[in-house]
C-alpha positions in Angstrom: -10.4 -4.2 10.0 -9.3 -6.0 13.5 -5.6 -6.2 13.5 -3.9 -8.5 15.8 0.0 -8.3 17.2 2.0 -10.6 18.6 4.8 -8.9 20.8 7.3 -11.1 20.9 11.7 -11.9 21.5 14.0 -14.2 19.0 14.9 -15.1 22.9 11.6 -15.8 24.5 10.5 -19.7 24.9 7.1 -18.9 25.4 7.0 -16.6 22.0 8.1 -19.3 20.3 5.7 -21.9 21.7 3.1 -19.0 20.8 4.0 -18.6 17.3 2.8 -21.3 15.6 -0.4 -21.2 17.5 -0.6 -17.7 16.7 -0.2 -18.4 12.9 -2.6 -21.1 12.2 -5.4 -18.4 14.2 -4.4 -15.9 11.7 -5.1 -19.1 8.8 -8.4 -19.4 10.3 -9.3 -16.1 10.5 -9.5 -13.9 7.2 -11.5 -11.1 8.4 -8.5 -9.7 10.7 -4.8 -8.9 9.8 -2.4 -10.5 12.3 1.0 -9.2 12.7 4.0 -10.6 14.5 6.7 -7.9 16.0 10.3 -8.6 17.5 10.6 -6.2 20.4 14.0 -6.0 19.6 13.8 -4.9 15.8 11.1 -2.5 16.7 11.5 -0.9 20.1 10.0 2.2 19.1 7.3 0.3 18.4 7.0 -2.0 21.7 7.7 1.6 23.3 4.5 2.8 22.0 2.4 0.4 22.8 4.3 0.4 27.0 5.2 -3.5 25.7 6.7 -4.4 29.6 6.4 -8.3 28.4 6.6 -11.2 26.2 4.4 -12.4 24.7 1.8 -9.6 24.8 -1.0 -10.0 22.0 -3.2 -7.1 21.3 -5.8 -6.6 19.3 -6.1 -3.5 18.0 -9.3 -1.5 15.9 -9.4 2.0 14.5 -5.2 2.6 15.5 -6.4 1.9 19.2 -5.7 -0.8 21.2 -9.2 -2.6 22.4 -7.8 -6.1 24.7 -4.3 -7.4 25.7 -3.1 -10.1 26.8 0.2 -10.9 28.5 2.2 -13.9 28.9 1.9 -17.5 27.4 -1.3 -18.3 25.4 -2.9 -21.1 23.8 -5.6 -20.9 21.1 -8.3 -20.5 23.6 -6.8 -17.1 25.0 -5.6 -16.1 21.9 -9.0 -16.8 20.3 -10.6 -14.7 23.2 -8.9 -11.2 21.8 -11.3 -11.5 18.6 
């Protein structure tokens, strides 16, 4: 199954411009999992995956990462991970 992450910050305005767009995606799309991870609450994670920014949105297949994208996005760029 496709899993998608959102990377984001409690203090990042473009995460939070992102997040709604990023839920109603994951409404509309039932054949992936999407995920939404605070840097801060999970730095081991955002270590992992060398998370440098926010927003980052991966999508990720089999445990490995397959597309990222970085920075602001709208439902257009999100779209364009699946």
């Amino acid at each position: 199954m496709k899993k998608v992450v959102m990377f984001s910050a409690s203090w990042c305005n473009p995460c939070k411009q992102a997040k709604p767009v990023f839920e109603k995606i994951s409404q509309e799309t039932p054949d992936a999992y999407f995920q939404i991870v605070d840097i801060d609450e999970n730095r081991a994670m955002a270590e992992d995956f060398n998370i440098t920014g926010v927003p980052t949105f991966m999508l990720i297949e089999d445990n490995e990462e397959v597309k990222r994208l970085v920075g602001a996005a709208n439902v257009t760029r999100i779209k364009e991970l699946l």
